[in-house]
C-alpha positions in Angstrom: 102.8 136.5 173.9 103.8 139.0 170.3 100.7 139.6 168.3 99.9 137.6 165.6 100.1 138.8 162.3 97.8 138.1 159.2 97.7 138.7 155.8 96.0 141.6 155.8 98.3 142.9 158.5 101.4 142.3 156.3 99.2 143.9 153.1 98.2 146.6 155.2 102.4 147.3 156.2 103.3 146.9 152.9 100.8 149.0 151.7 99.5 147.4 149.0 96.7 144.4 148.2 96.0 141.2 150.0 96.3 139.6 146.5 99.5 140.8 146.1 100.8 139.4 149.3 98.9 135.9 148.5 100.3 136.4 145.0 103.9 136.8 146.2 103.2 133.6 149.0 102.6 131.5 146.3 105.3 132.3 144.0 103.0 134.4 141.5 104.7 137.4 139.8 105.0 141.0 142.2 107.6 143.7 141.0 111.2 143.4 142.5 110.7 146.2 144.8 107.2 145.3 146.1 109.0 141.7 146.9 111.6 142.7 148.5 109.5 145.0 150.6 106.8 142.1 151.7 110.1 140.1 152.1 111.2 142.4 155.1 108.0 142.6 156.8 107.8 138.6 157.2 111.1 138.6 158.3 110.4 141.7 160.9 107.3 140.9 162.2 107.7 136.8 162.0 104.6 136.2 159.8 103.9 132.9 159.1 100.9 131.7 156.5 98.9 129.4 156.9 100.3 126.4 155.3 97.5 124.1 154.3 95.5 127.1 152.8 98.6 127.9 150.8 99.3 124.4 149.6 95.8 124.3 148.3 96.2 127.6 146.2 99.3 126.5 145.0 98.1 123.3 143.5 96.1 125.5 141.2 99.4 127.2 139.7 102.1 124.8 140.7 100.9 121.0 139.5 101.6 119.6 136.2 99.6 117.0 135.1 102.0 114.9 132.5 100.0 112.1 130.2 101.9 109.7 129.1 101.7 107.0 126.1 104.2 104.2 128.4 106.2 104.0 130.9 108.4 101.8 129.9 110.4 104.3 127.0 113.5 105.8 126.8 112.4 108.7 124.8 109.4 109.1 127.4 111.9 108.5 130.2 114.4 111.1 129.6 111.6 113.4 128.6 109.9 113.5 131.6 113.6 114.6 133.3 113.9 117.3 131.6 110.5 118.8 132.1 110.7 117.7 135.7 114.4 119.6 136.1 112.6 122.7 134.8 110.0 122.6 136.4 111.3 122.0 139.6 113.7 125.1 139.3 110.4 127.1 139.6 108.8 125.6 142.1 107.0 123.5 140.2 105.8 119.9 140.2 104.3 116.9 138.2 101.2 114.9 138.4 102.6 111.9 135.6 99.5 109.4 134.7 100.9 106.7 132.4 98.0 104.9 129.8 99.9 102.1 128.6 99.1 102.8 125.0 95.4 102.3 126.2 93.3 105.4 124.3 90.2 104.8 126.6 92.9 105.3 129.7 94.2 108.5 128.3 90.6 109.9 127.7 90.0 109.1 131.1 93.6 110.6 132.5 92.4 113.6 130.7 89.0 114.0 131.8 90.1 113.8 135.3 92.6 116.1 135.3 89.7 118.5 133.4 88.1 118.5 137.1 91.5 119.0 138.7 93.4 122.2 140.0 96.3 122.1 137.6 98.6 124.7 136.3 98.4 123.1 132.7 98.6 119.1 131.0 101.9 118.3 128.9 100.5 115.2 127.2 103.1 113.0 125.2 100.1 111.9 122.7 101.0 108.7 120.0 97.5 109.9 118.4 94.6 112.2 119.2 91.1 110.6 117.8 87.7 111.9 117.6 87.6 110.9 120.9 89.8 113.3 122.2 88.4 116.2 120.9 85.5 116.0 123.5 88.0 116.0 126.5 90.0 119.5 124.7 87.4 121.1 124.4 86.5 120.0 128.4 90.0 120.9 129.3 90.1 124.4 127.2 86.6 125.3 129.0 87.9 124.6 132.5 91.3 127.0 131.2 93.3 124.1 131.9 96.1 125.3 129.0 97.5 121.8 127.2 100.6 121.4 125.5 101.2 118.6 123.2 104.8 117.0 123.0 105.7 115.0 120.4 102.7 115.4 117.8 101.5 118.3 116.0 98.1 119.8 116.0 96.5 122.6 114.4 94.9 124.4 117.0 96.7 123.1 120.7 100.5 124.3 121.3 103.1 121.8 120.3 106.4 120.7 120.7 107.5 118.6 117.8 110.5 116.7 116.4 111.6 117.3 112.5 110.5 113.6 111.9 110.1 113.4 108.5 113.3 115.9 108.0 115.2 113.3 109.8 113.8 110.3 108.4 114.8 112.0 104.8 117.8 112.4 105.8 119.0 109.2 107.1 117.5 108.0 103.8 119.4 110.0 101.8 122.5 108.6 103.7 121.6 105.6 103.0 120.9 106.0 99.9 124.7 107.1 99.0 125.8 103.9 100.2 124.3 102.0 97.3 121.8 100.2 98.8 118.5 99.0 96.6 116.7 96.6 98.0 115.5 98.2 101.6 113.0 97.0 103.9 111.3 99.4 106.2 110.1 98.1 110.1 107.4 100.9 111.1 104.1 101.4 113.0 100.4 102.1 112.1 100.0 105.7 110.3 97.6 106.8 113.8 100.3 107.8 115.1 101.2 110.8 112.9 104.8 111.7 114.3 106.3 108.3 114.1 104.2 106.0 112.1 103.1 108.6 108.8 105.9 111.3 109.2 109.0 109.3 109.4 107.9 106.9 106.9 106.7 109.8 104.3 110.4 110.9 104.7 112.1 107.9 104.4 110.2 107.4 101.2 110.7 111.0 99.7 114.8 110.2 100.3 114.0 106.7 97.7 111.2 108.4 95.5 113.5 109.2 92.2 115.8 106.2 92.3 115.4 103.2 91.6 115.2 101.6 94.9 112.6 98.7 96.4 111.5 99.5 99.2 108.8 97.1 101.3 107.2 98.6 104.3 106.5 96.1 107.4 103.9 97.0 110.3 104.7 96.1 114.3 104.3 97.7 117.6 106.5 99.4 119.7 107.4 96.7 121.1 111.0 95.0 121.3 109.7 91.8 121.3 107.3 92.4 118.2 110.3 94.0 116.1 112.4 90.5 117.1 109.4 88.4 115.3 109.1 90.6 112.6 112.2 90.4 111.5 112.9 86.7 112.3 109.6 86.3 109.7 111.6 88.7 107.2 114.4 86.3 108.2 112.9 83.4 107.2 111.3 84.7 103.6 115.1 84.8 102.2 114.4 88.1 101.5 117.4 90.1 99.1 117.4 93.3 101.5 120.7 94.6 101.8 119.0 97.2 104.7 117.0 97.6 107.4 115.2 100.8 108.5 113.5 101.3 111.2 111.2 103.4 112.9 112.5 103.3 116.4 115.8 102.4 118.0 113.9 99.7 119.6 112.7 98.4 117.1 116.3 97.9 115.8 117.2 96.5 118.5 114.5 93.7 118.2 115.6 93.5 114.9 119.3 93.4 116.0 118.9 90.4 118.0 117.0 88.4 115.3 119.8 88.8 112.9 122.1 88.2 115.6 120.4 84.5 116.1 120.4 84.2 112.9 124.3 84.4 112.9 123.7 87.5 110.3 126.7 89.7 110.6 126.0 93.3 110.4 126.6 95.6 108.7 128.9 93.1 106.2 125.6 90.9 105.8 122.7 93.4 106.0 122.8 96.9 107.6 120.9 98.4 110.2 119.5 101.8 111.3 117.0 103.0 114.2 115.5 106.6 114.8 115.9 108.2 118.0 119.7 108.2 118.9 118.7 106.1 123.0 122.0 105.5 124.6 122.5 102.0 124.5 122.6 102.6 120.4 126.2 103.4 120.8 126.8 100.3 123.4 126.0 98.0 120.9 128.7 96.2 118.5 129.0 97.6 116.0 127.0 100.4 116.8 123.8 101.5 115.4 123.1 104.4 113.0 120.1 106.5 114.2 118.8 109.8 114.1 119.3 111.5 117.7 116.3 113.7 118.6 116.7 115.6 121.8 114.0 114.6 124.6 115.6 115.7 127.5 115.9 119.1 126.4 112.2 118.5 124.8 111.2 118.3 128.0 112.9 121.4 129.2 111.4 123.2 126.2 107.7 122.3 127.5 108.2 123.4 131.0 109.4 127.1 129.8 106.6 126.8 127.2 103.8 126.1 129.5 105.5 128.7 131.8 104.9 130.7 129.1 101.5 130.1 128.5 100.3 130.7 132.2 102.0 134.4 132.2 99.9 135.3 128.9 96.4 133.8 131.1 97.5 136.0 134.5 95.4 139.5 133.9 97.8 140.8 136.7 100.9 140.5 134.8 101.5 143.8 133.4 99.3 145.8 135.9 101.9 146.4 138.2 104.8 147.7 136.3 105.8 148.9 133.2 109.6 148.7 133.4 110.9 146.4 130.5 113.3 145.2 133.3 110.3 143.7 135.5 108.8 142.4 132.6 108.0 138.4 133.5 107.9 138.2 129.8 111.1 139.4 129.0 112.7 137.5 131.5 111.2 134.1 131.0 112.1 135.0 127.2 115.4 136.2 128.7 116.4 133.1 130.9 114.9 130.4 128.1 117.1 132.0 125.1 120.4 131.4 127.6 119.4 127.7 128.4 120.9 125.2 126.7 117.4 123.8 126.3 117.7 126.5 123.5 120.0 125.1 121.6 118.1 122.5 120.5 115.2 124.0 118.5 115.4 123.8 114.9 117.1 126.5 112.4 113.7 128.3 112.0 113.3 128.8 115.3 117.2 129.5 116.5 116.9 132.6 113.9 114.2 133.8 116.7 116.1 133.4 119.7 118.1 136.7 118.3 115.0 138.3 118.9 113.8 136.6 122.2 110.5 136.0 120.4 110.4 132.0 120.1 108.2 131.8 123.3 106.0 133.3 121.3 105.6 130.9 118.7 102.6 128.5 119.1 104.2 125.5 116.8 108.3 124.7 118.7 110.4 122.3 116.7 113.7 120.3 118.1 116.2 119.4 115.7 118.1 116.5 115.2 121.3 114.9 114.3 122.2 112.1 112.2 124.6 109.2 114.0 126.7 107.7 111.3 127.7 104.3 112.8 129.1 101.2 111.9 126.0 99.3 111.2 126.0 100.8 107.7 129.5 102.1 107.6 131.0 99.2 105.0 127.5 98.3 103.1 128.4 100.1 99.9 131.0 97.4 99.4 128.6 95.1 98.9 128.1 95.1 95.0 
């Protein structure tokens, strides 16, 4: 029977540290020449680790904990593809916890992934309370890094979308169309992104003309939108538009005015915010604002990638070639992803300099979908 090699046999070949050799087993950063070195000696002498010890070290680098608001979202959906597409191209996986819009399930999601192994939390917050401030300081404490997605925050790292900037700019559309008396479907102001940003935009767009515009609270919820507007419905209200907060929120309001044999957009028109897919299914189709979640998502993963290279003391020990550089090539590889493409204009005038990693506050842009369900309301005089 061949001898059995360990890993201080194959550090001791290679000649250099056992942490290197468990650093390079479980996919931390070694130079290219150390690798490929280490690389021949498995493959000479047959080494094979020991499996369940590795999987337990890995955990601590190469799990994900995602927090998520609901589970039932398109915008949280197609997030949570991109993130998991990037992350798995680095060996990487997710831990997703959803919370159902519950805040005392999220502070609990959080304060057990504080005790956890985790590489880092991407939490998709709708609002961070009082409450939560305990668990970040838990999770900051146990160098668990956090990155918030969605919502800003003025000490965590964030990825955000230009809310009110598209909110503003779908009511300035609007606006052009001649439309004056608007109502507005939206949710509570907790939630900062969706529920104070978008509306604070929509009414800086009407502001200076002389435009009525009545703002309506409901939920996220399809079905709360429907009976919202079937109430606006039944008021005989003069609105010539509806803006909402959400694509599905428009599209409970689309099937209330649809009962109500309202034609759109010749009746009343109708816009959402997001840009989901079936917005363009629909006839006529819906106006919206199109953020970009998948590529959200694969923002975050090269974010928190990011974020874990600037906590590893080794990086930057074992070489100094620029070309080695784990910084330079994560900057590198992130600034020829399409994922790239998608930041705002502030932050594309960085990628020239491959220094938008570095930035602690990331924001998407978006683009406005002009679609039929407002395409002929100017006629109406």
């Amino acid at each position: 029977m061949g001898k059995t090699y360990n890993i201080n046999d194959i550090a001791l070949m290679a000649g250099v540290a056992k942490s290197t050799v468990s650093r390079y087993l479980n996919g931390g950063y070694v130079s290219e020449k150390t690798r490929l070195q280490i690389e021949n000696i498995i493959r000479t002498t047959g080494f094979s680790p020991n499996q369940t010890a590795q999987n337990l070290k890995s955990k601590q680098r190469k799990v994900v904990g995602v927090v998520i608001p609901r589970i039932d979202s398109y915008a949280v959906s197609r997030t949570l593809m991109g993130l998991d597409d990037a992350l798995n191209a680095v060996n990487m996986q997710m831990l997703v916890i959803n919370c159902s819009q519950s805040i005392d399930r999220e502070i609990e999601a959080l304060d057990n992934l504080s005790k956890q192994k985790l590489a880092g939390i991407v939490w998709l917050a709708s609002a961070i309370s009082k409450r939560h401030h305990k668990i970040i300081n838990q999770l900051e404490s146990a160098n668990i890094p956090i990155l918030l997605l969605g919502q800003t925050h003025p000490t965590l790292p964030y990825i955000a979308y230009p809310d009110f900037d598209g909110a503003f700019s779908l009511g300035q559309y609007c606006k052009s169309l001649g439309h004056k008396e608007i109502a507005y479907l939206g949710v509570e102001e907790k939630d900062l992104a969706v529920g104070l940003n978008r509306w604070l935009g929509f009414k800086k767009s009407f502001d200076e003309a002389d435009i009525s515009l009545t703002r309506y609270f409901c939920s996220f919820s399809l079905q709360d939108a429907y009976e919202l507007t079937k109430k606006i419905i039944n008021a005989q209200s003069n609105y010539t538009l509806l803006l909402c907060a959400t694509d599905n929120i428009a599209l409970g309001a689309y099937k209330a005015l649809s009962e109500a044999k309202i034609r759109i957009p010749n009746d009343i028109s109708l816009t959402g915010f997001g840009g989901y897919d079936f917005t363009q299914m629909l006839h006529p189709s819906l106006t919206t604002i199109e953020l970009p979640f998948y590529e959200a998502g694969q923002i975050a993963a090269f974010k928190l990638r990011y974020i874990l290279l600037s906590q590893d003391k080794t990086i930057g020990q074992t070489t100094n070639k620029q070309e080695n550089d784990p910084y330079l090539q994560l900057k590198k590889t992130f600034t020829n992803s399409a994922a790239a493409l998608y930041l705002s204009s502030a932050e594309k005038e960085n990628i020239s300099h491959g220094c938008q990693l570095d930035s602690h506050q990331l924001c998407t842009t978006f683009t406005l979908k002009k679609r039929q369900s407002v395409d002929i309301s100017d006629k109406k005089k």
